[in-house]
C-alpha positions in Angstrom: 50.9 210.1 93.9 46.9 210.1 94.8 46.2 208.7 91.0 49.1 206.4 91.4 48.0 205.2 94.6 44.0 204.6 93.0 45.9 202.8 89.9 47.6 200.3 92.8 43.9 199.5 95.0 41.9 199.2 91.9 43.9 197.7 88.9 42.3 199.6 86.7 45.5 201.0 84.4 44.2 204.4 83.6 46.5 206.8 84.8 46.7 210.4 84.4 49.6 211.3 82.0 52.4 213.2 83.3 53.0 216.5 82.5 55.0 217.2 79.1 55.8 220.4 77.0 53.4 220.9 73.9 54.3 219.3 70.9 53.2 219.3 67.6 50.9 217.4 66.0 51.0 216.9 62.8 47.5 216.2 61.2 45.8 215.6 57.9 41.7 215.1 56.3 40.9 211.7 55.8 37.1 211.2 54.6 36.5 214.4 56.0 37.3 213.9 59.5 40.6 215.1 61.3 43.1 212.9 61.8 46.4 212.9 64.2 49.8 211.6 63.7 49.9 208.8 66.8 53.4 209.2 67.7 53.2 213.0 67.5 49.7 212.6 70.1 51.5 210.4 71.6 54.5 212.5 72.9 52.3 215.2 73.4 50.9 212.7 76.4 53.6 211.5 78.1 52.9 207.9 76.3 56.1 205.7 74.4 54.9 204.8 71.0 56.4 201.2 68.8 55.7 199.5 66.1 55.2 195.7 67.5 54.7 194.6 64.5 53.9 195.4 60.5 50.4 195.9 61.7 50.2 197.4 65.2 51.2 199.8 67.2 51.4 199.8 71.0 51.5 202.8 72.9 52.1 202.6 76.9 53.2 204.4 79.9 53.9 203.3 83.5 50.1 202.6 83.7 48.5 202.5 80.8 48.7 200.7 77.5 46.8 201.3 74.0 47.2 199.0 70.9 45.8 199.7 67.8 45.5 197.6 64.0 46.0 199.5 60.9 42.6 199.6 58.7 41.2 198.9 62.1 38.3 199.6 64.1 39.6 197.1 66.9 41.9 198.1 69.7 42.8 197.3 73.9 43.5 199.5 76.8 45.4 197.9 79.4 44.1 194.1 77.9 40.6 194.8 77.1 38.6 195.6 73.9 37.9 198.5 72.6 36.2 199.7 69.2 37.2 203.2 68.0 34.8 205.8 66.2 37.0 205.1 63.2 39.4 203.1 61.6 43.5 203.7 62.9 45.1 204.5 59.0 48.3 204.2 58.1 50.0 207.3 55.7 53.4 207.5 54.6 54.6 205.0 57.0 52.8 206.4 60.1 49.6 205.6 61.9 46.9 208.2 62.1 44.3 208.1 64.6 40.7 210.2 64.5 40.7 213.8 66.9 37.5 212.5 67.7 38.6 208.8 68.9 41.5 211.0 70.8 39.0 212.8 72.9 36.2 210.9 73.3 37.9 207.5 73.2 41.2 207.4 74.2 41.0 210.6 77.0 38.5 209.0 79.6 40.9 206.1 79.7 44.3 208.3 79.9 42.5 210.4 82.6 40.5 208.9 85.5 36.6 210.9 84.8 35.5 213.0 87.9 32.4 212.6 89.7 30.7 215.2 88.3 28.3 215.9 91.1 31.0 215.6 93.9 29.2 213.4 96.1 29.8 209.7 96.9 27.4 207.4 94.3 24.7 205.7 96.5 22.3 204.8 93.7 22.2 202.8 90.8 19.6 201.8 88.6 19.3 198.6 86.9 17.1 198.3 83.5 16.4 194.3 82.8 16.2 194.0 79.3 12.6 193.7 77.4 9.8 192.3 79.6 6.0 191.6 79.0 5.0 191.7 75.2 8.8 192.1 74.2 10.6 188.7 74.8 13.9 189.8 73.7 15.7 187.3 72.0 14.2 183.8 71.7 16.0 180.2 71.7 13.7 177.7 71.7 11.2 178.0 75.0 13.8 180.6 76.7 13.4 184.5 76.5 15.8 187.0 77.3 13.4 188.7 79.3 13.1 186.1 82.4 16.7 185.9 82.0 17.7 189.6 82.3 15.2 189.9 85.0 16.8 187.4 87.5 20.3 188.7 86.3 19.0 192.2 87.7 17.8 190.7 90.9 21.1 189.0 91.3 22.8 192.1 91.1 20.5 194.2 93.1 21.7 192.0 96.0 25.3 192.0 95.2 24.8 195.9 95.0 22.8 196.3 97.7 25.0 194.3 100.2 27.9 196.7 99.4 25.7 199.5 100.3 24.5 201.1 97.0 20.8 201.8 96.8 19.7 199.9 94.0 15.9 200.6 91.8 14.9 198.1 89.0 12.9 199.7 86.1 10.4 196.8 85.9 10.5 194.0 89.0 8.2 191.9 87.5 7.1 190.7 83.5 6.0 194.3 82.8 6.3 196.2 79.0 8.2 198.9 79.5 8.7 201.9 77.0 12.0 202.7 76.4 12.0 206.8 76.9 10.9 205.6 80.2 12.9 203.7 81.8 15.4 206.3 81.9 12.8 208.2 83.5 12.5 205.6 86.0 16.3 206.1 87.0 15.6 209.8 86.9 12.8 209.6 89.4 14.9 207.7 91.8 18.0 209.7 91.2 20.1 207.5 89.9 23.9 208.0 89.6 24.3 205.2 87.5 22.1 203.6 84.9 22.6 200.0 83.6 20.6 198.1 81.2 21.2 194.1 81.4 20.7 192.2 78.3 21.9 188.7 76.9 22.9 188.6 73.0 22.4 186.4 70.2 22.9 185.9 67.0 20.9 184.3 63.8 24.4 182.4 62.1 27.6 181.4 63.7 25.7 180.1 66.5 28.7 177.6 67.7 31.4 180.7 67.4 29.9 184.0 68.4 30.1 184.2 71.9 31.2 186.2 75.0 30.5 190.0 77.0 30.2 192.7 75.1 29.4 196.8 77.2 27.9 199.4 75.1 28.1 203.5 75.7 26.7 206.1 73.8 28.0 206.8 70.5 29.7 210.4 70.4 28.7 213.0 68.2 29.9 212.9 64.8 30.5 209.2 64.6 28.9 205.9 63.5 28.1 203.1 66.4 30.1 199.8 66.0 26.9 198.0 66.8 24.7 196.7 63.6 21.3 197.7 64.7 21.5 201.0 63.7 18.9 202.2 66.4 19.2 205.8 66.4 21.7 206.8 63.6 20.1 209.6 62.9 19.9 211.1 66.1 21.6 213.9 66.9 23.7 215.1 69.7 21.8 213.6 72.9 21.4 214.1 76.7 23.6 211.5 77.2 26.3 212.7 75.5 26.9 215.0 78.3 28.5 212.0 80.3 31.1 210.6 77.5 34.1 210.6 80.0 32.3 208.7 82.5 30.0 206.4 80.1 33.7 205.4 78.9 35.3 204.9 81.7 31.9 202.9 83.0 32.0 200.6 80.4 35.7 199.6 80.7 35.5 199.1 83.8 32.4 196.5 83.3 34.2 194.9 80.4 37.1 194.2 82.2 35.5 192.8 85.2 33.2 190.6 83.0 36.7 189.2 81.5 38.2 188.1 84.1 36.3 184.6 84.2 38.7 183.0 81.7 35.4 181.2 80.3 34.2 184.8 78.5 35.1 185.9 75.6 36.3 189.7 75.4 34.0 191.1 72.8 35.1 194.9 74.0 33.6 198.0 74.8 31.4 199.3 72.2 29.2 202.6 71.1 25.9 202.7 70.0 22.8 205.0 70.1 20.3 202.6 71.5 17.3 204.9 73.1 18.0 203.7 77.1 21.5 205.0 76.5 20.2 208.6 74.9 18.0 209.3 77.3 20.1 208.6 80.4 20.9 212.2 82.4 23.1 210.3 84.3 26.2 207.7 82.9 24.8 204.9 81.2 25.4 201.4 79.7 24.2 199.0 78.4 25.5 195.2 79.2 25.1 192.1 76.6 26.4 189.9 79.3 26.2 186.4 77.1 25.1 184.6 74.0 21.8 182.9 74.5 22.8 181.3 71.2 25.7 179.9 71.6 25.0 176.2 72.6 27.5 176.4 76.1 27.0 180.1 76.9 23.1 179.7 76.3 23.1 176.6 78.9 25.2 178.7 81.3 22.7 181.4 81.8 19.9 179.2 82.6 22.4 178.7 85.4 21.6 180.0 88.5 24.7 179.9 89.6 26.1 181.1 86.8 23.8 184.6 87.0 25.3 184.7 90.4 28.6 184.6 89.3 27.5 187.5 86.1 25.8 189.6 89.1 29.1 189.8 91.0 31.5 190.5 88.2 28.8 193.9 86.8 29.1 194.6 91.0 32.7 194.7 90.8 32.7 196.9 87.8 30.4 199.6 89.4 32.4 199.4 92.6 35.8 199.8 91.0 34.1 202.9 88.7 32.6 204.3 91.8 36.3 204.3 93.9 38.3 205.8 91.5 35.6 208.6 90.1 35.0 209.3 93.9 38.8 209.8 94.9 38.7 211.8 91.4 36.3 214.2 92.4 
């Protein structure tokens, strides 16, 4: 009844599944990696599973609901993106999803995370993207970095007014070296870490657009960005948070989606060196296309920002409530 009872304050449809008997599941190698028979997983989790139609499969519970694409990187929990380790396959008339997408994927969102260190979250630490000789992305005159900058201020307030503490890794047009502002949130013992950036892309300018959260790639797996930064990195610090990096960036995606104007680019994973570092859960935020000729206009908004900084404050607010009445 308590997880049903977070589930009806927040709106956040990630319940925690109800108890079933084990049941098999049957699995097979696919490209080397372990893969599980969906409807066998999920029966094993209390969770209905249907074809709706030749090329997805939906499976749900009172509170939660997964769809996935066959050949498909792409899925949604309860409405909102979500890019898997791996591709969903289909065998012998069945869909077959990654172990590792099962655990690392699907579990933080079946299962509210706890609050690992069992005290309420009073701090957060916001990383505006680039600064001094880094720019960030450039369209025409305008440079991610100013833009990031006011974004973080915005939110700082939005934050700070609900009673968060709230550090900035740079106030100011300052370089900042990536090992450290993670150090930065260390120092001021962070409980969360977010890094604010705005996106852009070189073609498609007048299509690609909308939010997009990244977390940490998990172990074992490729990230579903294309920048590659740190693909060969092992297992990191990071990884330590998975469950709550997850569940942090779903909640951040679907708060940034509810303005009907944004696009739902989902939650993604990447290795990117802010996110590695992090001791405590991490994420970093592409908030809007700088090159999209609309989007790009909007974020010289001020008003606009304002309207970003409260969405992101409503995703760490509805993270920090259900983690805390988790723990």
């Amino acid at each position: 009844m308590r997880a049903l009872g977070i589930l009806l304050v927040l709106g956040f449809l990630a319940g925690t599944p109800c108890a079933h008997p084990a049941s098999p599941v049957a699995s097979l190698k696919i490209g080397g990696k372990e893969y599980l028979r969906l409807s066998d997983w999920a029966a094993a989790n209390g969770l209905k599973h249907r074809w709706l139609n030749r090329e997805t499969v939906q499976l749900s519970n009172s509170s939660t609901k997964f769809t996935f694409v066959v050949d498909s990187r792409e899925a949604r929990a309860n409405g909102v993106g979500l890019w898997l380790s791996f591709p969903a396959v289909l065998r012998d008339g069945a869909l077959y999803l990654s172990r590792l997408d099962t655990q690392t994927t699907l579990r933080p969102l079946l299962s509210l995370p706890k609050n690992l260190s069992r005290t309420p979250l009073k701090s957060v630490c916001l990383d505006p993207g680039h600064g001094g000789s880094d720019p960030g992305n450039c369209v025409g005159t305008y440079q991610e970095k100013k833009y990031t900058l006011l974004l973080a201020h915005e939110v700082r307030q939005q934050l700070t007014r609900a009673g968060l503490q709230v550090s900035l890794t740079r106030s100011n047009d300052a370089f900042i070296d990536l090992p450290l502002r993670a150090e930065i949130a260390r120092r001021n013992k962070a409980d969360l870490f977010l890094s604010l950036h705005f996106n852009s892309v070189a073609t498609s300018r007048t299509v690609v657009r909308g939010a997009e959260v990244y977390c940490l790639t998990p172990v074992g797996a490729s990230s579903t960005n294309t920048r590659g930064e740190g693909e060969n990195a092992p297992g990191t610090w990071g990884n330590r948070f998975n469950n709550q990096n997850v569940f942090l960036a779903y909640t951040l995606q679907k708060a940034l989606i509810r303005n009907p104007t944004v696009n739902d680019r989902g939650v993604h994973r990447a290795r990117f060196a802010v996110l590695r570092d992090a001791d405590m859960p991490a994420v970093l935020i592409e908030a809007a296309f700088m090159s999209h000729p609309e989007e790009g206009k909007r974020i010289l908004d001020p008003a606009y920002r304002r309207q970003l900084a409260r969405t992101i404050s409503d995703g760490v607010l509805a993270y920090k409530r259900a983690v805390e009445q988790n723990s």
